[in-house]
C-alpha positions in Angstrom: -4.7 -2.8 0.8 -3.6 -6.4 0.7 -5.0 -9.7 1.8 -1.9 -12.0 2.9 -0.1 -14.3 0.6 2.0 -17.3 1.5 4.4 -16.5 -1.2 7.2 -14.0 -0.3 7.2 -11.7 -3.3 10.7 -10.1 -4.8 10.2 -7.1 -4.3 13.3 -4.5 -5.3 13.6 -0.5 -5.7 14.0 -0.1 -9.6 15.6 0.7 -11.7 17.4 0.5 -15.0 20.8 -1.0 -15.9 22.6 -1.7 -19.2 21.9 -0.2 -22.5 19.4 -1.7 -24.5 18.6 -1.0 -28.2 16.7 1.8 -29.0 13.1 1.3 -29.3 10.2 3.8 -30.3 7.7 5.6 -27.5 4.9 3.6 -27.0 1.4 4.6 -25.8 -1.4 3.1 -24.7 -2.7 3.1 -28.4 0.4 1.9 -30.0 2.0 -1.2 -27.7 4.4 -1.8 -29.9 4.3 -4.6 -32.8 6.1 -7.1 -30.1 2.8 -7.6 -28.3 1.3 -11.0 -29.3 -2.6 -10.5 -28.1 -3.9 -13.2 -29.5 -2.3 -15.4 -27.9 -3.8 -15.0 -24.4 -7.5 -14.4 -23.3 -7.8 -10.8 -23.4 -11.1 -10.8 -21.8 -9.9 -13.1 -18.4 -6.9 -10.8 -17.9 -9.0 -7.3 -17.9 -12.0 -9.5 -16.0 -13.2 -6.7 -13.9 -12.1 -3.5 -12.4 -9.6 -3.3 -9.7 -9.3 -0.4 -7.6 -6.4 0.4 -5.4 -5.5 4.0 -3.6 -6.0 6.4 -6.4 -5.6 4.0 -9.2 -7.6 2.0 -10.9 -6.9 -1.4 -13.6 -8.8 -4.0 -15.6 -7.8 -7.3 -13.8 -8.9 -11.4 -13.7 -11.8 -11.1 -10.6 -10.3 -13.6 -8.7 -7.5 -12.9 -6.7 -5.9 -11.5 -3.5 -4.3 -8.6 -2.6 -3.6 -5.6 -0.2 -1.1 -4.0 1.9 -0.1 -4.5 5.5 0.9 -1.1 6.0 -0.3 2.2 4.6 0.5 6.0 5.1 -2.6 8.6 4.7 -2.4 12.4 5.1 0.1 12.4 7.8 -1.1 9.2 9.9 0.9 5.5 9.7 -2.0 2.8 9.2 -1.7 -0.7 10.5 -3.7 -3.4 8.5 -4.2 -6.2 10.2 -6.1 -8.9 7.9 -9.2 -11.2 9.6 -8.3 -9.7 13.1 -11.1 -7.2 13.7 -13.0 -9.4 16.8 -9.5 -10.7 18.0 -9.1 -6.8 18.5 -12.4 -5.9 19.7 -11.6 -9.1 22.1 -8.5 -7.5 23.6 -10.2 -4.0 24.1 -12.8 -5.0 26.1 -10.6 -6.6 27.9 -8.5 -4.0 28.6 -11.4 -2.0 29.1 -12.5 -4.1 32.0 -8.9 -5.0 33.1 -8.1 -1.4 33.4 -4.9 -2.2 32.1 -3.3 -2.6 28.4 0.3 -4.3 29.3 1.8 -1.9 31.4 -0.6 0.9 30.3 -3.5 2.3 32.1 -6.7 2.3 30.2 -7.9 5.5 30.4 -11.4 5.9 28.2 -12.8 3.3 25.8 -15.2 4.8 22.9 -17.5 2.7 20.2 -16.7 5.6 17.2 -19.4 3.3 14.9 -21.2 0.5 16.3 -20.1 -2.4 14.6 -17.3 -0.9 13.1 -14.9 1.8 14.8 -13.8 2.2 18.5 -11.2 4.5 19.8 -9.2 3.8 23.1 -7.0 5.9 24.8 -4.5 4.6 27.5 -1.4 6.4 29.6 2.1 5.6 29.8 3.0 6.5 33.4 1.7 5.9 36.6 3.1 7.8 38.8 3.9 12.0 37.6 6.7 12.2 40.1 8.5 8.9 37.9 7.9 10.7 34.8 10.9 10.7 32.5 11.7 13.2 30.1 10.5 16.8 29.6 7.3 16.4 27.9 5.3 15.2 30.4 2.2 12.3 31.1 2.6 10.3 28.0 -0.9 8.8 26.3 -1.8 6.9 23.7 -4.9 6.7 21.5 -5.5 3.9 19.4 -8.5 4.4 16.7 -9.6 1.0 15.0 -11.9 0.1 12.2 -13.2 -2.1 10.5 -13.4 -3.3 6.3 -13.9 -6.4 4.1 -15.8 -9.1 6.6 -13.2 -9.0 9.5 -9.8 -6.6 8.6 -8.4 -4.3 11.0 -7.6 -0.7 10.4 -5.5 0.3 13.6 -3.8 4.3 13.7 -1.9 5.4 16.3 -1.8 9.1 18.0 0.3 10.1 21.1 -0.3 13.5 23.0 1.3 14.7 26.5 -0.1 16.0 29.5 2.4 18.8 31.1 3.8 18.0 34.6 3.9 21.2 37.1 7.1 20.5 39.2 6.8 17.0 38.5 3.4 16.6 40.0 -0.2 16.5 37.9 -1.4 20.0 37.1 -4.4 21.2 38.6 -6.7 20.8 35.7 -5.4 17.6 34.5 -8.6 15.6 34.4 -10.0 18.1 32.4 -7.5 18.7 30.2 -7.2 15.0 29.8 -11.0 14.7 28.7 -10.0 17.7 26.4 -7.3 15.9 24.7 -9.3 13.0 24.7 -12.1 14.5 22.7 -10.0 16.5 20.6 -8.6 13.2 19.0 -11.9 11.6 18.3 -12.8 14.8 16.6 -9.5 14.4 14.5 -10.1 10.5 13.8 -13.6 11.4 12.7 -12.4 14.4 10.8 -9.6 12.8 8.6 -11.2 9.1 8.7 -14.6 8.2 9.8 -16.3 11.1 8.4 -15.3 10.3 4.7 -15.3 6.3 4.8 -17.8 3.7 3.6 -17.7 0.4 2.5 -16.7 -0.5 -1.0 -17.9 -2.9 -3.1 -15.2 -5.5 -4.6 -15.3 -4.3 -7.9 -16.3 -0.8 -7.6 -14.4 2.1 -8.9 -16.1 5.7 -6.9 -16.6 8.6 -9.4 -14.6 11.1 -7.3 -11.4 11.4 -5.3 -10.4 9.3 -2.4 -8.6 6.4 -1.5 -9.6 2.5 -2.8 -9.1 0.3 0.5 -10.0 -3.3 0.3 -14.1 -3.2 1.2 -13.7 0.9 2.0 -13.0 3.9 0.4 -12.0 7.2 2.6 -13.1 10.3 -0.1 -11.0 13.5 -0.3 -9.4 16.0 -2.6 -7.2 13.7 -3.9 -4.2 16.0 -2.7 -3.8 14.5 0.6 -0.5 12.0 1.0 -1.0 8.2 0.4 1.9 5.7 0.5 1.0 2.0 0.3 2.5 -1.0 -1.7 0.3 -3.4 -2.8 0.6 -6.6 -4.2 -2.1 -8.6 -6.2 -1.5 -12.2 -7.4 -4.2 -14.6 -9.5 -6.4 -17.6 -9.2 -4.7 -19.9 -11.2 -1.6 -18.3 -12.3 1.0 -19.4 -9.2 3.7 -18.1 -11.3 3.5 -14.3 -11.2 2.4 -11.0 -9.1 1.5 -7.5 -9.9 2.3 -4.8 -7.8 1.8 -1.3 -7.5 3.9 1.4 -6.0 1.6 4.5 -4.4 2.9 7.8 -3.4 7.2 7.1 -3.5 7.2 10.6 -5.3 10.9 11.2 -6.8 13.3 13.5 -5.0 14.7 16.4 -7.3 17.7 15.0 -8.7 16.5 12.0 -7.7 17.4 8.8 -10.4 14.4 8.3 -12.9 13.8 4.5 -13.9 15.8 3.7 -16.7 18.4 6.0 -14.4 18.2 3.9 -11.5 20.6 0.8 -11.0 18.5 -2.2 -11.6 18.9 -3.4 -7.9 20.1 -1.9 -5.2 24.4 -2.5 -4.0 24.2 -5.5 -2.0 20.2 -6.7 -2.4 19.5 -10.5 -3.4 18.8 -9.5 -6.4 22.1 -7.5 -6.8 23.6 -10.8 -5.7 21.8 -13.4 -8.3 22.5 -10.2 -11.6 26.3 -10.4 -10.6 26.0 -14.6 -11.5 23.3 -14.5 -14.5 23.2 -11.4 -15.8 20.2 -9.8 -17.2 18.6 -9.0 -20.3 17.0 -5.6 -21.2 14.4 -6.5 -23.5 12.6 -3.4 -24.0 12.8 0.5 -22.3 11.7 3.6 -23.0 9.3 6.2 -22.9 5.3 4.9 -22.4 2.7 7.0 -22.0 -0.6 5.4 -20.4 -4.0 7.0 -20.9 -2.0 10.9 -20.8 0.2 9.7 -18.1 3.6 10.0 -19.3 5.8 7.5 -18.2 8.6 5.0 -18.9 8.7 1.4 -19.1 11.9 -1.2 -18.4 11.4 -5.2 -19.0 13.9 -7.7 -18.3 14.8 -11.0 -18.4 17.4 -13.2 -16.7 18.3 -16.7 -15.8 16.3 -17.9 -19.0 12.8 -17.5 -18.3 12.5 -15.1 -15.0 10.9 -11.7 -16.0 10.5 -8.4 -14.1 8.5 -5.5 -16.4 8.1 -2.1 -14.6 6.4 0.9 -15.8 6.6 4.4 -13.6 4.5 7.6 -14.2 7.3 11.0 -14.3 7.4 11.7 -11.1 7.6 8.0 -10.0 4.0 7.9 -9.1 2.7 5.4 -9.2 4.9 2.3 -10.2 3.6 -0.5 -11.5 5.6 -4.3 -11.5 4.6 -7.5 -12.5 6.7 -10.5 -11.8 7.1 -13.8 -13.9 8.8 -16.9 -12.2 10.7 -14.8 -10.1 9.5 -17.4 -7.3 10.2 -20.3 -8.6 13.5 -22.3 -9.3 12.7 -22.8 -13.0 11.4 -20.0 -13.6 8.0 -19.6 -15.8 6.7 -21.6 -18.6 5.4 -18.9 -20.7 6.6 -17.8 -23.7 8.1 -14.0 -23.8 5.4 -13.1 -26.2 2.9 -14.4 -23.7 4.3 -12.2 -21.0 4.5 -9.2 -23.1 1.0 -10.0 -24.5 -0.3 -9.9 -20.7 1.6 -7.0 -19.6 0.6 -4.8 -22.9 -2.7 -5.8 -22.3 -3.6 -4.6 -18.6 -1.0 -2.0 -18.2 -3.1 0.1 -20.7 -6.1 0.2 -18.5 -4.4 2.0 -15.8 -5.8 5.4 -14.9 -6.5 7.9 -12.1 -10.2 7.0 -10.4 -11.2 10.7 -10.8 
């Protein structure tokens, strides 16, 4: 998940473009002779661990991350970041109000004191005005809370059946039903299986890292998420990693992909500078086979990518892609930092 950063990170679907020379597999035990460690502070860039959906890395402890959006097992998940009482504010309100907008509240629940609540509001007023085939339209909104103040907000919809345009006999009751059957499903595929996390904590079992939380499950269920992390200190880079954009068969690989997509900004600025490819190929990272593509253009602006088979996970980090000039450090520096913290990347379980 991601805390909110003021810089607006480029961000592209990668990729892989001219041909570069041929260079030798590298693994996590051998990062190629290129690497100059000693001349960065290994220790500050693999500070503490970092985990982040089912992926863990070594990273500086201070920083800010997360996403603002995040698919699990079916559901789309809203994060809203510092907004948990401005929420609770507006359902109580509604609550009391009886109205959301132009929605009817319909039930209010507290899920976890302190921490979850679940309310449920209905589209139509009237069943004779109802449009469409499906019938009473209603919402239910489940929202909880991680970190000091974040908001986790999912969204269900379920429909009442009309009879002849009218509301069915039993509709209060099969409202109630409907009602109860989605807190039972909220529980069931959140609540149930979340606790807070500690920052730097990395669970010894399956589940998804959320910023403060972790939901625990087979580690089969679908996650999506993009998530960006940037440094105290270092204004001139990101890193950012990739979760569930599994490949399609068929589907380009990255050193298959065109480095930026027809008609992208980044498309736009490679058909000025140029770019230069200065290493690709295959990478394998703690028995994750992968590959890896790192380039360079308009002098000192780097992008290094490195993408399990399968294309999950991807991970990115940016240098001076931001700013005018570009960064100040040295290629060797760059590589040094990316062959030092790409290497602790591995499944939490």
């Amino acid at each position: 998940m991601m805390k909110p950063t003021t810089t607006v990170l480029l961000t592209v679907s990668l990729l892989a473009a001219c041909t570069p020379p041929a260079v030798s597999p590298l693994t996590e035990q051998n990062p190629s002779a290129t690497t100059a460690s000693s001349s960065i502070d290994t220790a500050y860039w693999t500070e503490q661990p970092y985990c982040s959906g089912r992926y863990q890395l070594r990273l500086p402890s201070k920083r800010r991350h997360g996403s603002t959006h995040i698919d699990y097992n079916g559901w789309s998940v809203m994060v809203m970041f510092n907004d948990w009482n401005r929420n609770v504010r507006n359902i109580n309100e509604f609550k009391q109000n009886g109205r959301a907008g132009t929605k009817i509240v319909v039930d209010t629940r507290t899920l976890i004191p302190g921490q979850a609540m679940m309310q449920v509001t209905r589209g139509g007023f009237h069943w004779e005005n109802i449009i469409g085939k499906d019938g009473m339209p209603y919402e239910a909104d489940l929202y909880f809370k991680l970190d000091t103040n974040d908001a986790y907000i999912v969204r269900s919809f379920f429909y009442i059946p009309a009879d002849n345009k009218k509301a069915p006999a039993n509709w209060k009751a099969k409202e109630k039903e409907l009602i109860d059957g989605m807190e039972k499903k909220f529980r069931q595929d959140f609540l149930n299986n979340l606790r807070v996390r500690q920052e730097f904590e990395v669970p010894n079992r399956h589940g998804i890292c959320l910023i403060g939380g972790f939901i625990a499950d087979d580690g089969k269920k679908q996650f999506t998420a993009h998530t960006t992390v940037e440094f105290a200190k270092q204004h001139d880079m990101s890193l950012e990693i990739m979760h569930g954009d599994e490949l399609k068969k068929g589907e380009p690989t990255l050193l298959q992909r065109d480095i930026a997509p027809e008609k992208s900004a980044l498309a736009k600025i490679f058909k000025i500078t140029g770019y230069r490819t200065i290493r690709q190929g295959p990478r394998t990272i703690n028995g994750m086979s992968g590959t890896e593509k790192l380039i360079k253009w308009d002098g000192n602006k780097y992008m290094l990518i490195w993408e399990r088979d399968g294309g999950n996970p991807r991970i990115m980090m940016q240098f001076g892609t931001e700013k005018k000039d570009g960064t100040k450090r040295s290629e060797a520096e760059i590589l040094a930092i990316w062959d030092t913290v790409l290497p602790t990347l591995k499944p939490i379980k």
